[in-house]
ROVODO-588143 format. One record per residue (C-alpha): residue number from 1; x negated, y negated, z. Coordinates in steps of 0.1 Angstrom, whole numbers. Example, Ala and Ser with C-alpha at 12.3 -4.5 7.8 and 13.67 -1.06 7.14 Angstrom:
BEGIN
NODE,1,-123,45,78
NODE,2,-137,11,71
***
This chain:
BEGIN
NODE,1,-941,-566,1032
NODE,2,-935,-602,1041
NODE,3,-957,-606,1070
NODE,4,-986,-591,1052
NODE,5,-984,-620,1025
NODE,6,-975,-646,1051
NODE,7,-1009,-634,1069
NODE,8,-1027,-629,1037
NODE,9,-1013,-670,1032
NODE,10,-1026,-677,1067
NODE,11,-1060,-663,1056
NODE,12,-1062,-683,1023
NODE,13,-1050,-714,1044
NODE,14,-1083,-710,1071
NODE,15,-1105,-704,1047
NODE,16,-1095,-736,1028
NODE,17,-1101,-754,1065
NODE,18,-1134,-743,1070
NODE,19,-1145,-749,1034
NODE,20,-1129,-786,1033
NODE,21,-1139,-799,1063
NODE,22,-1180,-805,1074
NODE,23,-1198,-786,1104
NODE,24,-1188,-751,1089
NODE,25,-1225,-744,1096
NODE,26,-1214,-746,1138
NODE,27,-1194,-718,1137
NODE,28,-1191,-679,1120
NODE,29,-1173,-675,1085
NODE,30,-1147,-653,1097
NODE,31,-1131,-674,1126
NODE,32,-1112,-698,1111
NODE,33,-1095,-676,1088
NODE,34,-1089,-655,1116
NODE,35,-1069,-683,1136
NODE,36,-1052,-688,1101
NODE,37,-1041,-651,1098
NODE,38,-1028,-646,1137
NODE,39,-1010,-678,1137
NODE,40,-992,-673,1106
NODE,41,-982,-638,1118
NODE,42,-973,-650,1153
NODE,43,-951,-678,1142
NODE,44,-935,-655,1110
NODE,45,-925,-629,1140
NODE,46,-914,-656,1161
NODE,47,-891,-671,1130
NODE,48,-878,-636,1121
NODE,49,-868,-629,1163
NODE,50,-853,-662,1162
NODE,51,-828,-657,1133
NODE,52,-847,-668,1103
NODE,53,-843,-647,1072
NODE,54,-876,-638,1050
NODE,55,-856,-650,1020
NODE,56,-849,-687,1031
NODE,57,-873,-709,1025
NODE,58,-878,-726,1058
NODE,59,-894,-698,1074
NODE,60,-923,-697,1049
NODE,61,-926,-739,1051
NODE,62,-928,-739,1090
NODE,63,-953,-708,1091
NODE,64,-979,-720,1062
NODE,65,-975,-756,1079
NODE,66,-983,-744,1114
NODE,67,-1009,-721,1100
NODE,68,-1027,-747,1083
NODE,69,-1025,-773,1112
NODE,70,-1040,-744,1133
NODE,71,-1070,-736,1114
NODE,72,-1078,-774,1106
NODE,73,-1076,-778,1143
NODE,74,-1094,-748,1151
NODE,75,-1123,-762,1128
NODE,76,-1123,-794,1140
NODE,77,-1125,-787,1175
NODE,78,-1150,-759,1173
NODE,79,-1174,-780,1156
NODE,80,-1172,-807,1179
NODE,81,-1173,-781,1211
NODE,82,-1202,-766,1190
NODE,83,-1221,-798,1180
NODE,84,-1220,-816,1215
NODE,85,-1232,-782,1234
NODE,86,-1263,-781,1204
NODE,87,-1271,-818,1213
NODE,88,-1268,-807,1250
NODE,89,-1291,-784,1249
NODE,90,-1317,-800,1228
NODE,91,-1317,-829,1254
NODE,92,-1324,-799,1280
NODE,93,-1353,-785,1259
NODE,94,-1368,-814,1250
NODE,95,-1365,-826,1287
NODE,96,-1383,-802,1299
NODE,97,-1409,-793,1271
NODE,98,-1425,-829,1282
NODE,99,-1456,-829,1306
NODE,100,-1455,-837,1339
NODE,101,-1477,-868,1349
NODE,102,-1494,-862,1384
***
């Protein structure tokens, strides 16, 4: 029962990312809660194989923490990858949408 409210936690926390941070327009609505949900329920696994207990506290600190860092750095470099591949590719199209001069 744990793990589904540390991913439900991981879910809240990436969809606080992409709402908080600018360029959400780059990228779809589900993926950065996505990242938040696996993360948080990779690392809560990881926690619970390496001897942490569901009722300390640590366990649920580190998780949220590293879920949160993940999906802010999920959306940050998914908008830049995403925003520099757009400006690519307008440079491309406007390139070659110009006449050629004989």
């Amino acid at each position: 029962m744990e793990l589904l409210f540390i991913a439900l936690g991981g879910a809240v926390l990436g969809l606080a990312a992409r709402y908080a941070l600018p360029g959400r327009h780059t990228h779809g609505s589900v993926l950065v809660p996505a990242i938040g949900t696996m993360i948080a329920a990779v690392v809560w696994v990881a926690l619970t194989w390496l001897g942490l207990a569901w009722d300390q506290g640590w366990i649920w600190w580190v998780t949220l923490g590293v879920a949160a860092l993940a999906s802010v750095g999920a959306d940050l470099v998914v908008t830049r990858s995403r925003t520099r591949g757009d400006e690519r590719m307008l440079h491309t199209l406007m390139r070659s949408g110009q006449p050629h001069h004989a």
